[in-house]
N, C-alpha and C positions, 0 to 999 in steps of 0.2 A: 559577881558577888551575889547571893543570894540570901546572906542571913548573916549577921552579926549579934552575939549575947556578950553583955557585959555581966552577969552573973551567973556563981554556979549554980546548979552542975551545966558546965554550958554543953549542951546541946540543940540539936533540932530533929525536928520530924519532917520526912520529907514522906508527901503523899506523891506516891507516882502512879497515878491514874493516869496523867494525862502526859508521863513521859512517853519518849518512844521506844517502843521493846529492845532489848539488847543488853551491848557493857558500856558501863559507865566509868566513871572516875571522879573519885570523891574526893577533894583536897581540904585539910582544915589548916589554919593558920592560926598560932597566938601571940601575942603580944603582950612584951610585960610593960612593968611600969617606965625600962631604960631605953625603953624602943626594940628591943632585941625578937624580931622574927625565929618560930619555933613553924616546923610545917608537916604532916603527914598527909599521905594519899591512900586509897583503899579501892580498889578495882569490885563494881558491885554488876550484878545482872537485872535487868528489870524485864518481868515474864507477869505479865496481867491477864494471860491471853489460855483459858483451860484446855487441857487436853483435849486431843481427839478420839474416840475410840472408835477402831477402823474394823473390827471384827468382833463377834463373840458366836460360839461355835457349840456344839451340843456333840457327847459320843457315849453312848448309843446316840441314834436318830430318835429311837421310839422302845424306852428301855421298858424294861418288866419287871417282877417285882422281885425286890430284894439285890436287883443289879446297881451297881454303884455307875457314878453318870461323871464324866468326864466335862468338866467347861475350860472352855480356853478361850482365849481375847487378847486382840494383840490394840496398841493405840500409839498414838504418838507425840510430841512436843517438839514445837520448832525451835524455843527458846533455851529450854532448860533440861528437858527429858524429863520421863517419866520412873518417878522414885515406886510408887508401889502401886498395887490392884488389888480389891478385895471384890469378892463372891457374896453375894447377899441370896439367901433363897430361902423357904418357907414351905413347910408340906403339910397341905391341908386346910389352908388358913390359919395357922399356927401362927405364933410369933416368928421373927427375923432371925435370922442366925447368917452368922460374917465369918467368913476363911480367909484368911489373911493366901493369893495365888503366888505361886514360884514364880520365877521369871527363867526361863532357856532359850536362848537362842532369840528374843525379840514377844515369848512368847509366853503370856501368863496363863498357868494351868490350878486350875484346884478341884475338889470334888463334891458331890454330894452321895451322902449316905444312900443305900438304898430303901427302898419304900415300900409298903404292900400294894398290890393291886387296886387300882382304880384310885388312887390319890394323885390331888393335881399338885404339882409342884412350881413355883412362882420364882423366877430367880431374875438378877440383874450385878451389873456391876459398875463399879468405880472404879475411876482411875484418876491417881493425883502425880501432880507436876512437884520437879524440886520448890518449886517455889512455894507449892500448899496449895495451888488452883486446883479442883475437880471437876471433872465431868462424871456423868452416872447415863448410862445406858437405857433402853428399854427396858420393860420388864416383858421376861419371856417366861414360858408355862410349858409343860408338857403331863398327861395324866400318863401315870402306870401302868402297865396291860398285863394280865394274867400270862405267865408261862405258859409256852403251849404243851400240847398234854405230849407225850415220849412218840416219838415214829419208830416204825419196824419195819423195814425193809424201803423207807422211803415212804411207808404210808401213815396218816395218821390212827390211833388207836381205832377209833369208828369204823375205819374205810377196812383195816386187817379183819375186825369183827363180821363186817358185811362178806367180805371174800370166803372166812372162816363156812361162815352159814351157804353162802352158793356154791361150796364146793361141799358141804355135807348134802344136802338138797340135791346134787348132781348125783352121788355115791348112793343114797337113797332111791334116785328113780333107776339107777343101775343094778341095785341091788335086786327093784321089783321087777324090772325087763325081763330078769334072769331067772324068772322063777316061772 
C-alpha cells in the first residue's frame, strides 16, 4: 500500500525519481460504504533516464555556397525509444531555426538551406525519448566556401590561361626562327 485518499477526486501523484527504470503495474482499489472491493490495474513504463545521441553526421563534408547540407544522427533509448529529433542551426549568427528530421531505417535525416560564401553555419540537435527526456548534442559549425571557378580539360581556369600564353609564346618565337 502506498497511498490511501478518502476524498475526491481521489487520486495520487506518484514521483518516480527514485523508482527503478522499466514496467510497472499500477493497481487501484475502492471501497464503498457495504465493504464492496472495486479494483483496476494499468501497466506504466518508468524511463527517467535521456537519450543518447550516438552520431551526428554532415554531407557535404565542406559544402559551398548555395549547396544544401545534409545532417543525420542516429541515438538511442534503452527504455522507451526515441519518438523524435530536431535540427537546430543558424547562419551567421542569426537567430535559431528547428526542422522537425525524418526518421529511416534507425536514422534521422533533415536539411539545411544553402548559404552564400563564407557564412558560418552553427548547428546541433535534440533528441527526445517517449517519455519527454532530451538530450541535445554539441554544437557543430562549418563556414561556406566559394565554388570553385569551371575546369577545362581538368585544369583550372588560371592554369588553361597560363598554357594558353606558353603556347602563343612558343608559336611566336617559331614564327621569328623562321624568318
Amino acid at each position: 500500500l502506498v497511498f490511501t485518499d478518502y476524498a475526491e477526486p481521489y487520486q495520487y501523484e506518484w514521483d518516480t525519481t527514485g523508482e527503478e527504470e522499466g514496467s510497472h503495474t499500477i493497481l487501484a482499489k475502492a471501497y464503498d460504504a457495504e465493504g464492496n472491493v472495486g479494483s483496476d490495474e494499468v501497466s506504466v513504463v518508468v524511463d527517467n533516464t535521456a537519450p543518447e545521441i550516438t552520431s551526428v553526421l554532415r554531407s557535404p563534408d565542406k559544402p559551398v555556397e548555395d549547396e544544401i547540407v545534409l545532417i543525420s544522427a542516429q541515438a538511442s533509448d534503452a527504455t522507451s525509444g526515441i519518438s523524435a529529433m530536431t535540427l537546430y542551426y543558424r547562419a551567421g549568427g542569426g537567430p535559431w531555426k528547428s526542422v522537425k528530421m525524418s526518421e529511416v531505417g534507425g536514422v534521422w535525416s533533415a536539411t539545411i538551406p544553402g548559404q552564400p560564401a563564407g557564412t558560418t553555419v552553427e548547428y546541433y540537435v535534440v533528441a527526445m525519448d517517449k517519455a519527454g527526456n532530451t538530450a541535445t548534442s554539441q554544437i557543430y559549425s562549418y563556414t561556406v566556401a566559394e565554388k570553385p571557378a569551371p575546369a577545362f580539360f581538368g585544369l583550372e581556369l588560371w592554369q588553361l590561361l597560363l598554357v594558353v600564353i606558353a603556347i602563343l609564346i612558343v608559336a611566336l618565337i617559331i614564327v621569328i626562327a623562321k624568318r
